[in-house]
N, C-alpha and C positions, 0 to 999 in steps of 0.2 A: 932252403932259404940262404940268400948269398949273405955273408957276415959285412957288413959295410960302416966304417967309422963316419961319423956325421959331426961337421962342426958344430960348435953353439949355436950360432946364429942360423944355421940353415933352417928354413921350413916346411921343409919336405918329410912327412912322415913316410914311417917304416913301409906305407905302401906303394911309395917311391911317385904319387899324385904332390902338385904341392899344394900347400895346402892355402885357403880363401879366405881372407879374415873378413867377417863383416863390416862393412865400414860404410854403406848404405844408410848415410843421415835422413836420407829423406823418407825411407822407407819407416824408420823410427818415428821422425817429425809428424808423417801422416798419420798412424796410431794414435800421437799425442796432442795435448795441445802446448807444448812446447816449440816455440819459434827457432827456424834454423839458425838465425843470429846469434841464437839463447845458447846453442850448443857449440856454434863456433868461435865466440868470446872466450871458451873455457870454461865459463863458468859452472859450477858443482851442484849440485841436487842433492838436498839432504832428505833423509827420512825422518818419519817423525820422531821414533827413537831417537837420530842423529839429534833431533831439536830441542827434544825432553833432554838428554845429558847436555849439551850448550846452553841449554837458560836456566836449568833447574825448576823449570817450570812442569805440571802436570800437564795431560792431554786435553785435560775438558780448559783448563786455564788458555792455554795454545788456544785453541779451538773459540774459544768464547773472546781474546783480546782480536783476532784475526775477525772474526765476526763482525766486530765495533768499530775496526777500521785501528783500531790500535797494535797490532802486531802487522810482520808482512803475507799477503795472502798467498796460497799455496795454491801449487802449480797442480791440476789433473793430468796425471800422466795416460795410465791406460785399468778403464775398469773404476775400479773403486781406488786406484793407487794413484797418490801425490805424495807432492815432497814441497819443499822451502828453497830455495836460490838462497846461497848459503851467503853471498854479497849482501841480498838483505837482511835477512838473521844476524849474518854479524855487523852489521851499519846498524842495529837495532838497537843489538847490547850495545855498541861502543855508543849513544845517544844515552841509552840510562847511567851508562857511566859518568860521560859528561854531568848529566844531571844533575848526576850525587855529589859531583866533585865543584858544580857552580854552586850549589846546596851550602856544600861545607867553606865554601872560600868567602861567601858572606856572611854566617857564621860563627869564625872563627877568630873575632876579633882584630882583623887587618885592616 
């Protein structure tokens, strides 16, 4: 085996093939029902875990304000797996926050 230095950046592994990153959106889109737009925006997919440590909320809580129409609903990925679009998760908290804070400004004697 020939000894051969390889830069950082190259992608060619050691079996001298280069190598093919998947990058096949639509192959994923089809699996999901996530919209190509959804994944070319950027924007992130959290898990529920991800959502449980962001709101401090439990899963049956999650699960039951999403049901009401009061949380934002989740995305069916593939299977039994979904997640939260983490834009609206966090447009959610930052609306309770407001809340507390129109809450407190009338009040608080101003």
């Amino acid at each position: 085996m020939r000894n051969q230095r390889r830069s950082m950046n190259d992608d060619t592994p050691s079996t001298g093939k280069p190598c093919t990153k998947r990058t096949d959106e639509a192959a994923l889109i089809a699996k999901s029902s996530v919209s190509l737009s959804t994944v070319r925006r950027g924007r992130r997919l959290l898990s529920m875990n991800a959502v449980v440590h962001r709101t401090s909320l439990s899963r049956a809580t999650i699960y039951r304000l999403a049901s009401s129409g009061e949380f934002p609903p989740r995305v069916r990925l593939l299977g039994a797996r979904s997640a939260w679009i983490e834009d609206e998760v966090e447009a959610w908290i930052e609306e309770r926050i407001a809340s507390r804070d129109g809450c407190q400004g009338s009040n608080d004697g101003r």
